[in-house]
N, CA, C and O of each residue as an XYZ file, in Angstrom:
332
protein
N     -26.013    117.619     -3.966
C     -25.788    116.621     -2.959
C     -27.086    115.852     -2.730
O     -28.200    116.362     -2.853
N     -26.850    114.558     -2.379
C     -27.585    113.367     -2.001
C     -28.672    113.629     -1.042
O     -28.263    113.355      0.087
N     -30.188    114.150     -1.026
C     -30.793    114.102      0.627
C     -30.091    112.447      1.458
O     -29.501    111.498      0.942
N     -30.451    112.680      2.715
C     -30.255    111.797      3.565
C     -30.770    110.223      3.106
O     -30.442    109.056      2.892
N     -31.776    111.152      3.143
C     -33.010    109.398      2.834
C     -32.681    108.471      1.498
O     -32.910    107.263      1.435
N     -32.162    109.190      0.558
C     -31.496    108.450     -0.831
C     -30.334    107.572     -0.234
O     -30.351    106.345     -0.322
N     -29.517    108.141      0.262
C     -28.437    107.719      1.015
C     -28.395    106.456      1.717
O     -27.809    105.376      1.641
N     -29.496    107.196      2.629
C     -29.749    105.734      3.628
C     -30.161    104.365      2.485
O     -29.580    103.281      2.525
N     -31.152    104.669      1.612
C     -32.327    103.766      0.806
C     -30.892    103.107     -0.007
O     -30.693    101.892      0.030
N     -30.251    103.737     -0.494
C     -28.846    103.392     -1.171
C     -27.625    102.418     -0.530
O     -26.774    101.791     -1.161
N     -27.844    102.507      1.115
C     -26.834    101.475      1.481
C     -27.547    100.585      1.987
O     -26.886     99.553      2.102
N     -28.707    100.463      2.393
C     -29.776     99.553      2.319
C     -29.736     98.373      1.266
O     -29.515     97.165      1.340
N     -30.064     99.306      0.200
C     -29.754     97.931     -1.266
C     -28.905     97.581     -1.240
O     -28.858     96.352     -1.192
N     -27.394     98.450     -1.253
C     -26.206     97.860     -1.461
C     -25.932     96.979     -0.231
O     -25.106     96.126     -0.558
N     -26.346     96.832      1.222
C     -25.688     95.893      1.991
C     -26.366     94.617      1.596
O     -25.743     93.625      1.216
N     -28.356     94.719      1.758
C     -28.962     93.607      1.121
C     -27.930     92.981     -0.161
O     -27.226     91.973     -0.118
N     -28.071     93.727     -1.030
C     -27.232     92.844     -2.505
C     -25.408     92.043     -1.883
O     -24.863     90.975     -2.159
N     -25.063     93.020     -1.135
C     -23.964     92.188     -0.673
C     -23.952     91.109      0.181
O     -23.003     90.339      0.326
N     -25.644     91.030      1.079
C     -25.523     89.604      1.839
C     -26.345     88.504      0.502
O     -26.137     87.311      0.722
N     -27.013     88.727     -0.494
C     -27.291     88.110     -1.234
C     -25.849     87.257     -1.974
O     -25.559     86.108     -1.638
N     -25.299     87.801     -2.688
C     -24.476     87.710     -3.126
C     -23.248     86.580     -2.452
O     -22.860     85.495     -2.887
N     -22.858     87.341     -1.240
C     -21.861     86.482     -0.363
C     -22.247     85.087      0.613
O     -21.357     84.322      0.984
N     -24.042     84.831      1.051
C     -24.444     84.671      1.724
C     -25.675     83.437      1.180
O     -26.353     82.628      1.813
N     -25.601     83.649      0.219
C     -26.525     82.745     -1.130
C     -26.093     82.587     -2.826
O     -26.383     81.550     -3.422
N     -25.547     83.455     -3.357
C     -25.111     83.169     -4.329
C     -23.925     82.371     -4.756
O     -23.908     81.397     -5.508
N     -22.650     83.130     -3.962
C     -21.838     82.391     -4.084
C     -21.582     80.791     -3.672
O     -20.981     79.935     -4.320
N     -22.170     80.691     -2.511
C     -22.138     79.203     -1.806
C     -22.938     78.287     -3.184
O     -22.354     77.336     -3.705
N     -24.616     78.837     -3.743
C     -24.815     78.046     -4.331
C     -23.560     77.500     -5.486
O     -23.166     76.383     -5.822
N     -23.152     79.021     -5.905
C     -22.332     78.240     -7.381
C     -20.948     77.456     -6.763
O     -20.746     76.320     -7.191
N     -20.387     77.789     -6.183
C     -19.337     76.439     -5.577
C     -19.936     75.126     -5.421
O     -19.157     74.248     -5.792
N     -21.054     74.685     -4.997
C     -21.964     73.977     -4.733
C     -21.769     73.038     -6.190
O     -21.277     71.989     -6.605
N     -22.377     73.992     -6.531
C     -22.631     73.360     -7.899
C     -21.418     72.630     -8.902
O     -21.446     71.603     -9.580
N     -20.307     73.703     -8.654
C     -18.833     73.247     -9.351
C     -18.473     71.853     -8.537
O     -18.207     70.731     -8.967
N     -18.546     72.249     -7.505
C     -17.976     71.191     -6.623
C     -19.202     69.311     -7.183
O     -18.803     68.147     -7.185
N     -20.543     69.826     -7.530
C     -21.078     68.421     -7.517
C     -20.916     68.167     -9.116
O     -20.602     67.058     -9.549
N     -21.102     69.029     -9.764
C     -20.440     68.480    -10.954
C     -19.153     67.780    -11.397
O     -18.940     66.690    -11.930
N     -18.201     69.004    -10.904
C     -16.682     67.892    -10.370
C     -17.035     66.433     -9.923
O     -16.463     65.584    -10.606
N     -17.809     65.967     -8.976
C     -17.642     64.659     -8.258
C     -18.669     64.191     -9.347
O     -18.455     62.983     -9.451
N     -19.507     64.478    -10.066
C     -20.384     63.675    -11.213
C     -18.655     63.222    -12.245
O     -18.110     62.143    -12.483
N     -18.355     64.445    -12.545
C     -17.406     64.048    -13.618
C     -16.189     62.993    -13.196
O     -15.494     62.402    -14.022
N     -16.077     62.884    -11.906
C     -14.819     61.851    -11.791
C     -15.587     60.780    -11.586
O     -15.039     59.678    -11.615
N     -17.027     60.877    -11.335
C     -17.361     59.138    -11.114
C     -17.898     58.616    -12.392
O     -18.447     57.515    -12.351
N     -17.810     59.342    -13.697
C     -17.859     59.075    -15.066
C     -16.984     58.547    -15.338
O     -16.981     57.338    -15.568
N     -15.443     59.682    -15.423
C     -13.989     59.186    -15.481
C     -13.814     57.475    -15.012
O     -13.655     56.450    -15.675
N     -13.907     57.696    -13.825
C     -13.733     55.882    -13.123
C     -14.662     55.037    -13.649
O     -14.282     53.907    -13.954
N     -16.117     55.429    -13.867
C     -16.946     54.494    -14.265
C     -16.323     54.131    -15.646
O     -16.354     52.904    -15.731
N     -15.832     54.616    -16.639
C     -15.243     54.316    -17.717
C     -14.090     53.493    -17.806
O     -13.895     52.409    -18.357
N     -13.150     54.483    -16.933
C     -12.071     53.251    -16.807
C     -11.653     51.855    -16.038
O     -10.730     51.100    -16.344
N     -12.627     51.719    -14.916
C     -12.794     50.721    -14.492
C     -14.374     49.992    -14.791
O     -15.181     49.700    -13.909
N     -14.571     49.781    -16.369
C     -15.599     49.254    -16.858
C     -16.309     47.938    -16.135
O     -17.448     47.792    -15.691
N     -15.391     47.214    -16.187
C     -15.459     45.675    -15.600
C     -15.244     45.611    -13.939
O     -15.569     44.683    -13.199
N     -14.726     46.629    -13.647
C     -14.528     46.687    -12.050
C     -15.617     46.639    -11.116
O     -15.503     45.927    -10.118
N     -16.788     47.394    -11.340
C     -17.440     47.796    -10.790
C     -17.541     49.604    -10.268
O     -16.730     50.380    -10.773
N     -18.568     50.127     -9.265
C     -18.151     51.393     -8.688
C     -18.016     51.426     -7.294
O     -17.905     50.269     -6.889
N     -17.976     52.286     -6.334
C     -17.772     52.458     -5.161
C     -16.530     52.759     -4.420
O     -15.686     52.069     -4.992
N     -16.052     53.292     -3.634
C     -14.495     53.750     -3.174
C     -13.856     52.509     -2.440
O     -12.710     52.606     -2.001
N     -14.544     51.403     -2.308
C     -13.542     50.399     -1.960
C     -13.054     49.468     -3.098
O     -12.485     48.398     -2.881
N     -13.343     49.996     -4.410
C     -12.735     49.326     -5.400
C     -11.547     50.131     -5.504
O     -10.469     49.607     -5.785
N     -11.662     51.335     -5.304
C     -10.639     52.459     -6.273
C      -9.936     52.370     -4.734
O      -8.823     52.154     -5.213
N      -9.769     52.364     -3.788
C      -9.008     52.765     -3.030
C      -7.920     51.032     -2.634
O      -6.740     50.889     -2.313
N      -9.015     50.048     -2.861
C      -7.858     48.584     -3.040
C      -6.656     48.744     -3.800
O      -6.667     49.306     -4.895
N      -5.701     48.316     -3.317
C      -4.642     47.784     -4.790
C      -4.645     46.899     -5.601
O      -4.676     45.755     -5.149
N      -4.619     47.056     -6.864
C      -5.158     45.650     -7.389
C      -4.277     44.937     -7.458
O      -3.139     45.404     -7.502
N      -4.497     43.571     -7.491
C      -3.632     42.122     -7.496
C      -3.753     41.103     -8.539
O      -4.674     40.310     -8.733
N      -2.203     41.336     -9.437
C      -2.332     40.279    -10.374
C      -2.984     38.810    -10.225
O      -3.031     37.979     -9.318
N      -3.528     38.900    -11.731
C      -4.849     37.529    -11.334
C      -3.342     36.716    -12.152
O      -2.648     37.065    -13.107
N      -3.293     35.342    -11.101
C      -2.726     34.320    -10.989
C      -3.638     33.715    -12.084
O      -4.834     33.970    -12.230
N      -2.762     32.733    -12.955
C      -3.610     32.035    -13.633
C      -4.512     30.622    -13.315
O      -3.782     29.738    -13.764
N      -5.743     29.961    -12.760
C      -5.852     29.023    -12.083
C      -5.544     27.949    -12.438
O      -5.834     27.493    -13.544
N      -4.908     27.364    -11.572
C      -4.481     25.405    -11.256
C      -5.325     24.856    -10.973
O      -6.127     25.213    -10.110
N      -5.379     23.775    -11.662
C      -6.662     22.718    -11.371
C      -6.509     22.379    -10.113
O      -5.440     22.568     -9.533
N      -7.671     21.777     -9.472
C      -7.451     21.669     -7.989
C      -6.340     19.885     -7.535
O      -6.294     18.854     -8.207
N      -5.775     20.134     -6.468
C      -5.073     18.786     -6.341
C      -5.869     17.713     -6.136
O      -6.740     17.866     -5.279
N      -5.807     16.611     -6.719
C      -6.528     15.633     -6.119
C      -7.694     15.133     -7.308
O      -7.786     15.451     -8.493
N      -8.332     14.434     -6.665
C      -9.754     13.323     -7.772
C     -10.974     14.447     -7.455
O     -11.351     14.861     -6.358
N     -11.437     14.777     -8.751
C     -12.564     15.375     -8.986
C     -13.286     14.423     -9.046
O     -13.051     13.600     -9.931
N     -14.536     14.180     -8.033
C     -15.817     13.489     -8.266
C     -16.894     14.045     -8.586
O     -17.269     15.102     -8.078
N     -17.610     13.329     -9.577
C     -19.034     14.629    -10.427
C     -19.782     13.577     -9.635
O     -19.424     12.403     -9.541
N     -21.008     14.189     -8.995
C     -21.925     13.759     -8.349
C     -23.395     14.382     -8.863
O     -23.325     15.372     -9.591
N     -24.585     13.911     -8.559
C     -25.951     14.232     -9.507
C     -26.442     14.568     -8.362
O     -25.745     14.386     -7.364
N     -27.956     15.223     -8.217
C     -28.478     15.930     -7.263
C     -29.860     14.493     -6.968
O     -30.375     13.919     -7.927
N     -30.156     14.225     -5.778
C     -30.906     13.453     -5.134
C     -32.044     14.116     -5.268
O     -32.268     15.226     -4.786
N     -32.834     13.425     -5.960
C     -34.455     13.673     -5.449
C     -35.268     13.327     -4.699
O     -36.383     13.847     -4.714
């Protein structure tokens, strides 16, 4: 049988290693899944919306068919710049 003092020295490590573990380890690696995840979808979008631009008020707009443009109504006057 175990003296006392092994015992004690024994749940000592084992509680330390269990607040390590639950209390720092794990949080970091979620951490980490979680910012890689959000790297990888702003790749995803950066790719597929090449020409769009980035930021969440592009992706969260609806987009709207581009109308083809009409010349404007009326007399175009070309004018020169005054010096």
């Amino acid at each position: 049988m175990m003296p006392l003092s092994e015992i004690l020295f024994l749940a000592i490590v084992l509680y330390l290693l269990y607040r390590f573990i639950f209390n720092f380890l794990l949080p970091v690696v979620r951490t980490t899944r979680q910012v890689r995840q959000q790297f990888r979808n702003m790749q995803e979008g950066a790719n597929g919306n090449a020409g769009a631009g980035y930021g969440s008020a592009s992706q969260q707009q609806p987009r709207q068919e581009q109308k083809p443009k009409q010349p404007p109504m009326g007399e175009y006057i070309d004018f020169e710049e005054v010096k």
